[in-house]
TINU-16629 format. One line per 10 residues: number of its first residue (from 1); for each residue x, y, z of C-alpha. Coordinates in Angstrom, 2 decimals, padded with zeros to 5 digits, always signed. Layout:
NUM	X,Y,Z ~ ...
This chain:
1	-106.62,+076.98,-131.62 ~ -104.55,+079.41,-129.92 ~ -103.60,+082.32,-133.12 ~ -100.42,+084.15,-131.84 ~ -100.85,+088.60,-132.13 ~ -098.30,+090.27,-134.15 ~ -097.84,+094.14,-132.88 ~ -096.27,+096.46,-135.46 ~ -093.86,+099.39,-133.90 ~ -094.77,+102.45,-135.26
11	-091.99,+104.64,-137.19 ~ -091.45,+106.94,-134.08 ~ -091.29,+103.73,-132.05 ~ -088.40,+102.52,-134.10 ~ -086.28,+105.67,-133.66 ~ -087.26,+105.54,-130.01 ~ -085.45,+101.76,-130.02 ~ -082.96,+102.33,-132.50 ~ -081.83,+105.39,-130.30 ~ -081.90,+103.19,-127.39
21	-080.32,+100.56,-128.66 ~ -077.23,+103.04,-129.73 ~ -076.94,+104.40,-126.04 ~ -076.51,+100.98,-124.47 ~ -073.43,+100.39,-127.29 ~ -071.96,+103.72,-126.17 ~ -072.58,+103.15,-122.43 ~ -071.27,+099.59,-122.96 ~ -068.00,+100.78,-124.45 ~ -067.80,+103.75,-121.40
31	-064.91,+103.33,-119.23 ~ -063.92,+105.19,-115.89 ~ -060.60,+106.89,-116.32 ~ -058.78,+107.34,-113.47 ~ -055.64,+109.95,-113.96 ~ -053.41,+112.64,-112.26 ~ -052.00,+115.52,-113.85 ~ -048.39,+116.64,-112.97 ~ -045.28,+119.66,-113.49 ~ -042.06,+119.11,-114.93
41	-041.10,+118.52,-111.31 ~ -043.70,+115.92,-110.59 ~ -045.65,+117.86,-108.16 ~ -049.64,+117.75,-108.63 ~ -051.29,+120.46,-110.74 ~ -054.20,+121.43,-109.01 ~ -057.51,+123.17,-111.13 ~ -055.86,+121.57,-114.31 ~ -058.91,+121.37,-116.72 ~ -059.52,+117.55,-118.73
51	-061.83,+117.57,-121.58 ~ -063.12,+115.16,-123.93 ~ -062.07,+116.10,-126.89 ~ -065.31,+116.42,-129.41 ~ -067.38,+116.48,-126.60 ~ -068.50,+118.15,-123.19 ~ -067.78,+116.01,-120.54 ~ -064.90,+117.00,-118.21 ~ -063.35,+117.75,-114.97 ~ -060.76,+119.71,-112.71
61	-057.48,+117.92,-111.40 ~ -058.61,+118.59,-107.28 ~ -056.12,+118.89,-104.21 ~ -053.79,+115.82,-105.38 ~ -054.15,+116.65,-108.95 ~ -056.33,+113.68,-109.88 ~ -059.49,+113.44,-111.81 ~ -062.01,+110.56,-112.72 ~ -063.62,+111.01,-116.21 ~ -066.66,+108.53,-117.63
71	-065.55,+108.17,-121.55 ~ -065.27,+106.27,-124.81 ~ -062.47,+103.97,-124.60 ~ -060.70,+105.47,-128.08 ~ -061.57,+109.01,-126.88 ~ -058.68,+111.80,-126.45 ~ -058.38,+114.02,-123.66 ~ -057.40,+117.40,-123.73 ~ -055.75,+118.71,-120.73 ~ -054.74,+122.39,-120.54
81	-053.30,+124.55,-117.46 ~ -052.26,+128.22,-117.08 ~ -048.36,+128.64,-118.04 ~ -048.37,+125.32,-119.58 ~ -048.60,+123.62,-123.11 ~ -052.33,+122.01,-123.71 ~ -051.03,+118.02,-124.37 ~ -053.88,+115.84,-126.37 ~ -053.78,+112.00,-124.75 ~ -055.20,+108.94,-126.30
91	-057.20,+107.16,-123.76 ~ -056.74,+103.77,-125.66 ~ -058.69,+101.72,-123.33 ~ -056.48,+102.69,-120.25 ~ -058.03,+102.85,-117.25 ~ -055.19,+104.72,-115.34 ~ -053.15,+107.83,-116.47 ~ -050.56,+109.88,-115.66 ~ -050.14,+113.23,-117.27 ~ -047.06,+115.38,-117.22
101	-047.47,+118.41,-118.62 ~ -044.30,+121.31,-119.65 ~ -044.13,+124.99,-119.24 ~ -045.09,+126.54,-122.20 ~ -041.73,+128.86,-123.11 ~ -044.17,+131.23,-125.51 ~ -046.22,+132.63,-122.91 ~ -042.62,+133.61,-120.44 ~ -042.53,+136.59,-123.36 ~ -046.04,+137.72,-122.77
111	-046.56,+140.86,-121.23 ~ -048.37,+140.84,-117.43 ~ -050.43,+143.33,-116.35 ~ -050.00,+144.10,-112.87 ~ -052.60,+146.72,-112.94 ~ -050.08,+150.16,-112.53 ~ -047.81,+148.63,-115.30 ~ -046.79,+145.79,-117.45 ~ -044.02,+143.44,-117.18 ~ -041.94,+140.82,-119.31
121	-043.83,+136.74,-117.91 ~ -039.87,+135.94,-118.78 ~ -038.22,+138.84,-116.07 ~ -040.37,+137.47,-113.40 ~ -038.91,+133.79,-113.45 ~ -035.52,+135.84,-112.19 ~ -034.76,+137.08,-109.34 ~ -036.98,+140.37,-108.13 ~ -034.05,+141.37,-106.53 ~ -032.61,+141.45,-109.64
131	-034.79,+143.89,-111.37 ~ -033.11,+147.09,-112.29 ~ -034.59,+150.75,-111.57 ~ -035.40,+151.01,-115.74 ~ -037.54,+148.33,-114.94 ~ -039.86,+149.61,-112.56 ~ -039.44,+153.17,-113.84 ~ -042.78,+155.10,-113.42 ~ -044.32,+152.67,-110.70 ~ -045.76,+154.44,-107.65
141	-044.73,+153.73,-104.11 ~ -047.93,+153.22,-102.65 ~ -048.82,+153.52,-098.54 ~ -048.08,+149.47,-098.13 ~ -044.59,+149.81,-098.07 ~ -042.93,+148.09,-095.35 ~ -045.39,+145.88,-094.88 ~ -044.53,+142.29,-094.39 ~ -047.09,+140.14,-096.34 ~ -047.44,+136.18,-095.67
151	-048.63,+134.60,-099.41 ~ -049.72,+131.36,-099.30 ~ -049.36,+129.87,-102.75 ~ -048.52,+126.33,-104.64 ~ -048.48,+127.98,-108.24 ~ -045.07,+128.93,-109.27 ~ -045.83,+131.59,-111.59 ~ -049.13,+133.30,-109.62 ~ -046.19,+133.59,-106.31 ~ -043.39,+135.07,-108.86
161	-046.14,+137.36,-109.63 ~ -047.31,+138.73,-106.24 ~ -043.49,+138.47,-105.43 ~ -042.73,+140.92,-108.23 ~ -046.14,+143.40,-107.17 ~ -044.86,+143.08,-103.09 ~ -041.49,+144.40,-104.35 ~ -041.98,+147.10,-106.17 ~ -044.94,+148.73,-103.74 ~ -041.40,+148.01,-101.28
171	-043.27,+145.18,-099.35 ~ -041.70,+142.32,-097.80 ~ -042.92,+138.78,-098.68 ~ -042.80,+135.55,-096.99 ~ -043.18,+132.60,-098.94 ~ -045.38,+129.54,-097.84 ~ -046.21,+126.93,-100.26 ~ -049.29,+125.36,-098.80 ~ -051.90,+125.98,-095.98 ~ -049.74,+123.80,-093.21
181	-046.36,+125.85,-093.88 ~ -048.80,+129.21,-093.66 ~ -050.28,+128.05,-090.37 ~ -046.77,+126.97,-088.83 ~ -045.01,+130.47,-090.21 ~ -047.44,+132.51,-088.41 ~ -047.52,+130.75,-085.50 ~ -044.11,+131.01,-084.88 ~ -043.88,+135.02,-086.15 ~ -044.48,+137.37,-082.97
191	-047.39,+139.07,-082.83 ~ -047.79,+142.04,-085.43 ~ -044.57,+140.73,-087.18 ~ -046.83,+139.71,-090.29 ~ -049.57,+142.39,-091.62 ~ -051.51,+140.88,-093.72 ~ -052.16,+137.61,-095.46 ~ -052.37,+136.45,-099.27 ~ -054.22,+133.27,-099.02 ~ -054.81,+130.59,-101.65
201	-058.17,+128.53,-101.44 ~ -057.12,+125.31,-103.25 ~ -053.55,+124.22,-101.98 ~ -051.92,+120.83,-101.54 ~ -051.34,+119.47,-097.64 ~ -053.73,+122.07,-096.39 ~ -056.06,+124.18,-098.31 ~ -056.49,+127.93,-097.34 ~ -060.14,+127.69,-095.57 ~ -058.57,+125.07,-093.09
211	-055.69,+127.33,-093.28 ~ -057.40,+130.65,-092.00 ~ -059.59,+128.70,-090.02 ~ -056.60,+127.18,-087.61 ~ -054.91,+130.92,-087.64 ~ -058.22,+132.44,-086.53 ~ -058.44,+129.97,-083.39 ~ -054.92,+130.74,-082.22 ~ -054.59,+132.27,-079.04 ~ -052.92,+135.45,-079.83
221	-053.70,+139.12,-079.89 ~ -053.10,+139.62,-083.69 ~ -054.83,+136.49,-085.02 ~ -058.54,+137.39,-085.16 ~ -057.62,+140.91,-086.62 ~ -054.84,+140.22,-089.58 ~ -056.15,+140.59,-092.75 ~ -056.16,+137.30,-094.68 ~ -057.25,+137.48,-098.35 ~ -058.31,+134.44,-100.12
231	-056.89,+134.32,-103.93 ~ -058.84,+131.80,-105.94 ~ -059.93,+131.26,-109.30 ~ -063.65,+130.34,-108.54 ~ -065.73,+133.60,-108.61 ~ -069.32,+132.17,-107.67 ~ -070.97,+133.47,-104.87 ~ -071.21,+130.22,-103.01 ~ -067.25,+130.26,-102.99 ~ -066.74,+133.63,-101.57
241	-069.41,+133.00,-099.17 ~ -066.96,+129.65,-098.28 ~ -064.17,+131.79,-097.87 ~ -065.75,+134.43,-095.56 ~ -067.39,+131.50,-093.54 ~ -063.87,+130.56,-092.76 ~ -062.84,+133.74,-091.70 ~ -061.44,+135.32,-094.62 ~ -061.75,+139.53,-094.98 ~ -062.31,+139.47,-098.80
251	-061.98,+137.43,-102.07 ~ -059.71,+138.29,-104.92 ~ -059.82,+136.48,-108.03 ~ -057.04,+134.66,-110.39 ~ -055.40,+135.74,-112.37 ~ -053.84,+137.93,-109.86 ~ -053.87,+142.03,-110.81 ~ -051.63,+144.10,-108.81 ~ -053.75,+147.18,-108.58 ~ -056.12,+145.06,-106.76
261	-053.81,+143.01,-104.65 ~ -051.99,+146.34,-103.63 ~ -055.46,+148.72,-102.70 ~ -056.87,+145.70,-101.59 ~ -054.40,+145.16,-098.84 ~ -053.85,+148.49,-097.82 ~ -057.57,+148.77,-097.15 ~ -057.83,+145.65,-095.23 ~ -054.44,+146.86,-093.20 ~ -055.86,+150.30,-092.55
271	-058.72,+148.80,-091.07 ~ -057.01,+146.56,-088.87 ~ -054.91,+149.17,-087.34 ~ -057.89,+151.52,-086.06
């Protein structure tokens, strides 16, 4: 007569189910959250950072200002962004979000340093043209004065702050908000009308490789030699070697310094002119 065998599980081999059996009932109430990040204004925040709250998953808004997170479906998110207030949102079981997120007023009275000097956050969201001579009292004209500098930049308050730089070194800006205005203002500038270029990697419409990649194939005299500079917060090697690859002349990081931006340029103009 058939006697049926009984196995025992040994005490590690209960922890080894039990823990199992806990990471199916976590994975089982996972859910893929889906979500874009936004201004005041409605436009995309690009690089905003989303985190779990409690825990280390995460991600980066990308060129549209979405992200896709794997999480519990009662977990918060925290999402934070330079210049604006961190906001804490209940996932609730939601599979799609929208996230606006507001300037934080605090950090307008903070003081910038802009490398030869500091400055008020709160007098740069006025006009530069605006600024009195008390105000840049003790700044040094430096050798790129006159230049005329193309930035390409979606951030409001990283353009306000090469604006304010560019205008006390008594440089001329001209303002492009993404890669496919950059392209279109230099190709219509004649050539030598534009020095140098202040280029932003990550950029709605266009992003700045594609960006420096179309100026570079123009056929004009001045467009293989201008000096574009890629501004991005990524540091890693792999990112500078991106930026080089597309034709780039150097990589300065975010958050923008002015010492750097300004010997940085006249460097790169210098040697352009020999």
């Amino acid at each position: 007569m058939y006697k049926p065998t009984y196995h025992t599980l040994s005490k590690r081999g209960y922890i080894t189910l039990l823990a199992l059996l806990v990471s199916i009932i976590t994975f089982a109430q996972g859910i893929t959250v889906k979500g874009i990040v936004i201004d005041e204004t409605d436009i995309p925040l690009i690089g905003a950072t989303v985190q779990v709250k409690g825990g280390q998953a995460g991600a980066a808004t990308d060129l549209d200002g979405n992200f896709t997170l794997t999480v519990n479906k009662n977990a918060t998110l925290v999402v934070s962004y330079i210049g604006y207030l961190t906001q804490e949102v209940k996932v609730q079981g939601k599979n799609q979000l929208t996230i606006k997120l507001v300037p934080d007023s605090k950090t307008l009275d903070e003081v910038v340093v802009v490398g030869y000097g500091t400055m008020k956050k709160s007098d740069l969201t006025g006009s530069v043209s605006s600024v009195s001579a008390k105000d840049v009292e003790g700044f040094q004209t430096s050798s790129i004065a006159g230049l005329h500098v193309l930035v390409a930049e979606d951030n409001r308050m990283n353009m306000e702050i090469a604006e304010f730089v560019l205008n006390v070194e008594e440089a001329s800006i001209i303002k492009a908000v993404n890669g496919e205005e950059a392209v279109r203002i230099f190709a219509d500038s004649r050539p030598g009308e534009i020095d140098a270029i202040l280029m932003d990697v990550m950029m709605p419409v266009m992003d700045g490789l594609e960006a420096t990649r179309r100026i570079r194939a123009m056929k004009r005299p001045d467009a293989r030699t201008i000096p574009i500079i890629a501004m991005t917060a990524n540091a890693f090697a792999e990112d500078r070697q991106l930026a080089f690859a597309a034709g780039m002349d150097m990589h300065i990081a975010k958050p923008l310094e002015g010492s750097e931006m300004v010997e940085t340029l006249e460097r790169f103009v210098k040697s352009s002119r020999k």
